[in-house]
C-alpha positions as CSV (number, residue, x, y, z in Angstrom):
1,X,0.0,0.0,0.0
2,X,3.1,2.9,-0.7
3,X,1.1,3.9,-3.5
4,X,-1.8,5.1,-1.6
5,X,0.4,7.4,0.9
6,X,1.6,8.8,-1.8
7,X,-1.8,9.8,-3.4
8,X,-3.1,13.1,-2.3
9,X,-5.9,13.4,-0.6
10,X,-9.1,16.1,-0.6
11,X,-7.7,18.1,1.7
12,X,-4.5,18.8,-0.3
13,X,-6.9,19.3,-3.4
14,X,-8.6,21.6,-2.0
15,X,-6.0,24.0,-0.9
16,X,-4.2,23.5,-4.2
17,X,-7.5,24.7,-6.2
18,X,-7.6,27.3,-3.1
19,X,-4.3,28.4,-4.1
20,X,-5.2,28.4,-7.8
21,X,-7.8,30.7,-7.2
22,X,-6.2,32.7,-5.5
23,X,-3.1,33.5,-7.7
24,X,-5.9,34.1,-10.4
25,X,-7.8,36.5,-8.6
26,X,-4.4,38.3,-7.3
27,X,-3.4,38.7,-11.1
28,X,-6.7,40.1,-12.1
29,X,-6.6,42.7,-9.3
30,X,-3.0,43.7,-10.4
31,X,-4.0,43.7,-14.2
32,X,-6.9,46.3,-13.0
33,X,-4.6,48.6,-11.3
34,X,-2.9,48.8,-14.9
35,X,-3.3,51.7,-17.5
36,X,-6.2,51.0,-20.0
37,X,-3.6,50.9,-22.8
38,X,-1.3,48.1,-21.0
39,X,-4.4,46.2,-20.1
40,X,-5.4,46.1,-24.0
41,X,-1.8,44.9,-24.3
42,X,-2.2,42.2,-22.3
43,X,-5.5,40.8,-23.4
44,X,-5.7,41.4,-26.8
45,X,-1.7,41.3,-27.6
46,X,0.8,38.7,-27.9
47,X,1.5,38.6,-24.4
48,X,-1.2,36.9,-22.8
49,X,-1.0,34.0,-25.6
50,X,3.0,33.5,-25.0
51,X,2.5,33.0,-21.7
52,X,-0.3,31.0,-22.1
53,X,2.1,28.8,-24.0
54,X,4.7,29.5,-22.1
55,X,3.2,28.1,-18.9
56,X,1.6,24.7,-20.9
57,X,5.0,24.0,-22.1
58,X,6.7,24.4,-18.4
59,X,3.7,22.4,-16.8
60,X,4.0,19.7,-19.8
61,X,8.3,19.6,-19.2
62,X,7.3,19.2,-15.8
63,X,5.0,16.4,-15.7
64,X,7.1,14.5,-18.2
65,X,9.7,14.5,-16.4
66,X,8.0,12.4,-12.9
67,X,9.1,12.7,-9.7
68,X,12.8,12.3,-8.1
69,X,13.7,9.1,-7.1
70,X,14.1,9.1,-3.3
C-alpha cells in the first residue's frame, strides 16, 4: 500500500485549487490597477498567448519528467 500514501488526498486538493484561485484572482486585481492601454496589451496582444504557451510548455516539461527518485 506505498502507492496510496503517496496519493493526495481532498484536503490537499482543496487548498491546491484554493491556491489556484487565489493566484488568479491576485493577477486580475494587479491587471486592474494597470493603465487602460497596458491592459489592451495584455488581453488582446501577444502577451497573454506566450504566456499561455509558455506556462503549458513548463507544466508539460514538468509532468514529463515524474518525480525524483528518493
Amino acid at each position: 500500500m506505498a502507492d496510496a500514501q503517496r496519493q493526495p488526498g481532498w484536503r490537499e486538493v482543496i487548498l491546491v485549487a484554493a491556491a489556484i484561485v487565489l493566484v488568479v484572482l491576485g493577477a486580475a486585481a494587479a491587471t486592474s490597477l494597470l493603465p487602460t492601454e497596458l491592459q489592451q496589451a495584455i488581453f488582446h496582444g501577444p502577451v497573454l498567448i506566450a504566456f499561455l504557451i509558455l506556462g503549458t510548455g513548463w507544466l508539460l516539461w514538468r509532468i514529463s519528467r515524474g518525480r525524483p527518485s528518493a
